[in-house]
N, C-alpha and C positions, 0 to 999 in steps of 0.2 A: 353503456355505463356512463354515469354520467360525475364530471369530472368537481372532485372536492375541490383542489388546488392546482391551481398550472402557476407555474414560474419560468422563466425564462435563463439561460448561464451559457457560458460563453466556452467554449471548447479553445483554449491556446495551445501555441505550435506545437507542446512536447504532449499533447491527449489530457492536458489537466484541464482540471475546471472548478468550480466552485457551489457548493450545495447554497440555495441562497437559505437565508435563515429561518424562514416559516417552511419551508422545508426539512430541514434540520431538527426545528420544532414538531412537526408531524409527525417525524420519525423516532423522534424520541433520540436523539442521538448526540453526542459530546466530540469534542475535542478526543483524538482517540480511540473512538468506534470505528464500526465499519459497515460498508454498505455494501449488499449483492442486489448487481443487476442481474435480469434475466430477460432478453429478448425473443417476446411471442414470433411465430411465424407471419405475422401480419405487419411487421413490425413495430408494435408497439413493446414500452422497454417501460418494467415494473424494478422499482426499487425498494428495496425493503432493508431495515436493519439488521446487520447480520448477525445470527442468535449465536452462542459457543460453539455449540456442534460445527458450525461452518470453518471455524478454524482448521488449519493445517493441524493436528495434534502433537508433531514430530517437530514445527517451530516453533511450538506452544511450549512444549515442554522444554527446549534447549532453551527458550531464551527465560524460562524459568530457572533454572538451574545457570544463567550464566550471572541472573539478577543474586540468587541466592548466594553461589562462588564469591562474587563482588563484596556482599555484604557479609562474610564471613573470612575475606582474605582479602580486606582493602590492601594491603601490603602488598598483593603479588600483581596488583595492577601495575603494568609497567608501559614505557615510550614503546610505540615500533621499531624495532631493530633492524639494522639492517640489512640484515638476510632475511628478514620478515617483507621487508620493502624491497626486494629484490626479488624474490618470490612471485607477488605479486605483481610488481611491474612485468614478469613474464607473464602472468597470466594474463594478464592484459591488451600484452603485445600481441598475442594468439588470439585475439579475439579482434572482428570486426565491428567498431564501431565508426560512427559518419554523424554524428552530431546537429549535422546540419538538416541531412536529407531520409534518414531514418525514420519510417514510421513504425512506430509504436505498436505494435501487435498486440502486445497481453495486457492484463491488469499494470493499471498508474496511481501512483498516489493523488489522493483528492486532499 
């Protein structure tokens, strides 16, 4: 196969990276999209933009409905509370994170 476009991007400490722009342009893709990689056995790694279906449909739909909520009952938006921030802060405590020395296992935002 031989190669339309090759670019080059730079992988920083936290797994991010940057699509460079005639890529982005290839892809057809915006601010807001999304991309799925797929790594062949050889490894070579295709990216493609990623069409509806590939959504989660269970986050698709809650953050539908938390857009619509919003827009229907801007009044019940309210501050974090403190037992909401407390809550949290437990959950948090329960959880191991290392900031510094943590590799990244799954999907990162681009």
């Amino acid at each position: 196969m031989v190669a339309v476009l090759e670019k080059a991007s730079t992988i920083y400490k936290k797994g991010q990276t940057t699509l460079p722009l005639e890529v982005r342009n290839a892809l057809g893709v915006n601010p807001g999209d999304s991309v799925t990689f797929r790594v062949e056995g050889d490894g070579t790694v295709l990216v493609r933009r990623t069409e509806e279906q590939d959504e989660d449909p269970a986050i698709e739909a809650f953050l539908e409905f938390l857009a619509e909520d919003m827009q229907q009952r801007p009044h019940a938006i309210q501050t974090l509370t403190d037992t909401m921030e407390l809550s949290l802060r437990a959950i948090i405590a329960r959880t191991k994170i290392d900031r510094e020395n943590d590799q990244i296992l799954g999907d990162v935002g681009l």
